[in-house]
Residue frames as a rotation matrix with the C-alpha (Angstrom) as fourth column:
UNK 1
-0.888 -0.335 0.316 139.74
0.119 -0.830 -0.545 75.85
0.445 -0.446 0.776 58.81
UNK 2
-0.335 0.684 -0.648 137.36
0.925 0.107 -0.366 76.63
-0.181 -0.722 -0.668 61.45
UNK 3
-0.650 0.033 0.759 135.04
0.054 -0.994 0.090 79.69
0.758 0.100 0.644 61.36
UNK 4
-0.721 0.355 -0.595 132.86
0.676 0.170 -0.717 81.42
-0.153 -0.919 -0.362 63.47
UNK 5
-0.450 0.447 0.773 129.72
0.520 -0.572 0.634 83.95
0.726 0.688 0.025 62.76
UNK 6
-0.888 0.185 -0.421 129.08
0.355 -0.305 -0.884 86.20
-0.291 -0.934 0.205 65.00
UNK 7
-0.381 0.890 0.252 124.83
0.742 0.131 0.657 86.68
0.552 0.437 -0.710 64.32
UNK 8
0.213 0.645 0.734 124.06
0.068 -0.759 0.647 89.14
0.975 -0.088 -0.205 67.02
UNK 9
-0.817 -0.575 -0.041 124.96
0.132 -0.117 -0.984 90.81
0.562 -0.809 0.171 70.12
UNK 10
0.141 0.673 -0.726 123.14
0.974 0.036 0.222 91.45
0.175 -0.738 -0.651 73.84
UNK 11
0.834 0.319 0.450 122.37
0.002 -0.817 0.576 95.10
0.552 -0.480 -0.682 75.37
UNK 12
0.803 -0.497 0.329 125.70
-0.496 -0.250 0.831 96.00
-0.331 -0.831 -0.447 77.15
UNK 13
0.778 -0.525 0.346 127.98
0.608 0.488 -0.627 94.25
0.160 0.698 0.698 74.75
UNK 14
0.365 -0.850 -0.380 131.83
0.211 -0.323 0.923 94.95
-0.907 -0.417 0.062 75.76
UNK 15
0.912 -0.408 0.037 132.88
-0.005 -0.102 -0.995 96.53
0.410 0.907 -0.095 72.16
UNK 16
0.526 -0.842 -0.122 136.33
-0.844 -0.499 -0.196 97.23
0.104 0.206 -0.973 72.72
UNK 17
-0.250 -0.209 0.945 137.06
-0.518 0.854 0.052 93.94
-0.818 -0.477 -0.322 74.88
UNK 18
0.512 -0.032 0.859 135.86
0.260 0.958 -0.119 92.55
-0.819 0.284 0.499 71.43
UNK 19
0.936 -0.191 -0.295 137.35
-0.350 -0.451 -0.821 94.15
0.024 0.872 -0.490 69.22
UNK 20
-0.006 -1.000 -0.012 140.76
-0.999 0.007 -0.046 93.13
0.046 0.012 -0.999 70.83
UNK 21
0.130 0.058 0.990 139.34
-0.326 0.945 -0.012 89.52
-0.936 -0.321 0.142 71.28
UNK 22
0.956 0.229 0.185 139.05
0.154 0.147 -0.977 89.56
-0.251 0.962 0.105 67.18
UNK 23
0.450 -0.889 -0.084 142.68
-0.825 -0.378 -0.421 91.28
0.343 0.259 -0.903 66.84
UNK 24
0.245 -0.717 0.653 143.92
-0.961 -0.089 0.263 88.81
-0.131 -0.691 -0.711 68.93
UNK 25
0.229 0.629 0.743 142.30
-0.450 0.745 -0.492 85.39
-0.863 -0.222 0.454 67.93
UNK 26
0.816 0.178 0.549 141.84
0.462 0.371 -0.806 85.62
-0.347 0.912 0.221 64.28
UNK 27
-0.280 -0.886 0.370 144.35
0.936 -0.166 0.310 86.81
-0.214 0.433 0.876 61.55
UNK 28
0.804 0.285 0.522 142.44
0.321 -0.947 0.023 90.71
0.501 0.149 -0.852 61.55
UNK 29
-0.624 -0.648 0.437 144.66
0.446 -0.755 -0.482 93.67
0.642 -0.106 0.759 61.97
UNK 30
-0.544 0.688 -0.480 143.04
0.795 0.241 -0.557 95.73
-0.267 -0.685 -0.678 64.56
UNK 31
-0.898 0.185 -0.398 141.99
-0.342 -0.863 0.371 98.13
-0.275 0.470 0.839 61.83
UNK 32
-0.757 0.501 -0.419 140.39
-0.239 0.384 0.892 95.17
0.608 0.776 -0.171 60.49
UNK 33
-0.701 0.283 -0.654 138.74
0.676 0.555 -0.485 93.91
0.226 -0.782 -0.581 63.59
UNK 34
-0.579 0.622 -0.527 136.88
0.156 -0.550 -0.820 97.12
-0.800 -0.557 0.222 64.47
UNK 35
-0.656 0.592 -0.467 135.43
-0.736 -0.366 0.570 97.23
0.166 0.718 0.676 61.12
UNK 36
-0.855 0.137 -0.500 134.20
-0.025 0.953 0.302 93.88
0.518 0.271 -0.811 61.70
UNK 37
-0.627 0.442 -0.642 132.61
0.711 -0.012 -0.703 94.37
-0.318 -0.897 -0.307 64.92
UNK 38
-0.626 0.578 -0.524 131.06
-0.331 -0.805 -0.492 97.58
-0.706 -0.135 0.695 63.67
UNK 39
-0.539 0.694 -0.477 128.97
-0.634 0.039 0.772 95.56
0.555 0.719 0.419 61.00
UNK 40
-0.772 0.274 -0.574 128.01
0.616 0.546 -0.568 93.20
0.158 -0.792 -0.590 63.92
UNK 41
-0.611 0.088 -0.787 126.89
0.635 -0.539 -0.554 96.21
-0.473 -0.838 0.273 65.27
UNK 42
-0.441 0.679 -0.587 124.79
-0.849 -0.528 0.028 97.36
-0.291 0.510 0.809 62.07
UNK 43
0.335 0.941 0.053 123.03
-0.750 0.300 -0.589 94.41
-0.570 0.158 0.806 61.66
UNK 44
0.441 -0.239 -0.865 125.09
-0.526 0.712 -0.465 91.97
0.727 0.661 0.188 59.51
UNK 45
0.935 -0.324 0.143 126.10
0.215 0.840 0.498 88.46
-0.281 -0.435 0.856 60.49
UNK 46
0.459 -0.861 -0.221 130.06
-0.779 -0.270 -0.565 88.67
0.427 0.432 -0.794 60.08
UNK 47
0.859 -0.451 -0.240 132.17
0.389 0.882 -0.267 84.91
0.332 0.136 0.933 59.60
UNK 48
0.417 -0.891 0.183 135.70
-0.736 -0.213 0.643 85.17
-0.534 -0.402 -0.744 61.68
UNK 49
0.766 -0.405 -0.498 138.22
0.337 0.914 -0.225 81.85
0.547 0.005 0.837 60.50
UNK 50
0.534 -0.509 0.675 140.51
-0.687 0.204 0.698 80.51
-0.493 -0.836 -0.241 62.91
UNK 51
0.329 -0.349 -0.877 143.33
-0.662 0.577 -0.478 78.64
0.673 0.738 -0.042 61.37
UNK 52
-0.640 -0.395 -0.660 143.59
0.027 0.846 -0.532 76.57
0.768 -0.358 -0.531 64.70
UNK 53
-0.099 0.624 -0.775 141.15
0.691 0.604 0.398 74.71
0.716 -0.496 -0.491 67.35
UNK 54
-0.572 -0.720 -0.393 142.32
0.722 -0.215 -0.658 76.73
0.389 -0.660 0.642 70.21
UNK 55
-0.929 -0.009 -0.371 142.01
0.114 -0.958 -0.262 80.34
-0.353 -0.285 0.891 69.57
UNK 56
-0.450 0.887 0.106 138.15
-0.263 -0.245 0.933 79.71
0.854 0.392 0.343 67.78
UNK 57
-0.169 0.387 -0.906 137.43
0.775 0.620 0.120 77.81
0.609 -0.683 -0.405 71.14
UNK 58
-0.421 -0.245 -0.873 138.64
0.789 -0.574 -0.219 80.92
-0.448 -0.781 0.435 73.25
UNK 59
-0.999 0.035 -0.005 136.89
-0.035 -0.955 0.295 83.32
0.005 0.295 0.956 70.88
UNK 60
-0.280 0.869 -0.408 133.82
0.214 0.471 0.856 81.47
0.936 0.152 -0.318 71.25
UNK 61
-0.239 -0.008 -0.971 134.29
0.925 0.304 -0.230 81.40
0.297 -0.953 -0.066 75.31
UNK 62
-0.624 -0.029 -0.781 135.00
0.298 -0.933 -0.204 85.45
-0.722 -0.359 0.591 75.47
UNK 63
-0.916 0.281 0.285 132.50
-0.116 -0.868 0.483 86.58
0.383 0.409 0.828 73.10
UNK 64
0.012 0.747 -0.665 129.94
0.632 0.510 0.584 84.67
0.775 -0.427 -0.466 75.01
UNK 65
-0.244 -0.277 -0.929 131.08
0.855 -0.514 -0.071 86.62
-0.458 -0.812 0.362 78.13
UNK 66
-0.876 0.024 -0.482 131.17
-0.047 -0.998 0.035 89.77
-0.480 0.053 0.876 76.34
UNK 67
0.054 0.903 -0.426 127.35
-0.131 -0.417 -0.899 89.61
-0.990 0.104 0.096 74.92
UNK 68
-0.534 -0.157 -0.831 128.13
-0.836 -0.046 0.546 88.26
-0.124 0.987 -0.107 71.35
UNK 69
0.407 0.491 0.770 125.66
-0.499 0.826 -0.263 85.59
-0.765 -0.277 0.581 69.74
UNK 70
-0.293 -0.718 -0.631 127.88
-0.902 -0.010 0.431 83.60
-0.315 0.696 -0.645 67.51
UNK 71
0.767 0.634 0.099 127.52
-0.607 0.767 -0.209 80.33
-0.208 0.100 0.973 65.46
UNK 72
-0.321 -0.856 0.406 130.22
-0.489 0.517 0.703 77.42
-0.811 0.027 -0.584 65.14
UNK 73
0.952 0.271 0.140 130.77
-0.049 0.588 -0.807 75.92
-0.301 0.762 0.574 61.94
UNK 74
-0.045 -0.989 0.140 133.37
0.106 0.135 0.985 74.73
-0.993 0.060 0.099 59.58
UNK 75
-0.632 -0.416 -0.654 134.54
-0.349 -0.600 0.720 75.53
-0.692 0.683 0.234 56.02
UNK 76
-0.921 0.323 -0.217 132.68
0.147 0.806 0.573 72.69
0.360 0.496 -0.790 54.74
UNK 77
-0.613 0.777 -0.143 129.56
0.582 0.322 -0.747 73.48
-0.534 -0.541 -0.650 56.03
UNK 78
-0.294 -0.086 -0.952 129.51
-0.394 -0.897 0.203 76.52
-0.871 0.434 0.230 53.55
């Protein structure tokens, strides 16, 4: 399983636009998703998994756009 870590965001970060990029992407509820983002948003690093190539690619692509600094890794790198 792929994951991603999102490590820190930019000034002007699009919260909502991620929050639904997380709902949509990964397996988060969007209850779960905005919690996520809001520890982003206090200061913690916060690991997404992606149970296919695809949607970590595209979650990688739009959080870039939206002001998110993320790392790529896999399960095994843990």
């Amino acid at each position: 399983m792929n994951c991603v870590t999102m490590v820190g965001w930019s000034k002007g970060l699009k919260v909502v636009s991620l929050i639904e990029a997380v709902n949509r992407l990964s397996s988060l509820s969007l209850i779960q998703a905005k919690a996520e983002v809001e520890r982003l948003l206090g200061g913690e690093p916060v690991t997404l998994l992606f149970e296919v190539e695809s949607s970590k690619t595209e979650f990688l692509r739009i959080a870039t756009i939206l002001g998110v600094v993320c790392r790529e890794h896999d399960m095994s790198d843990e």
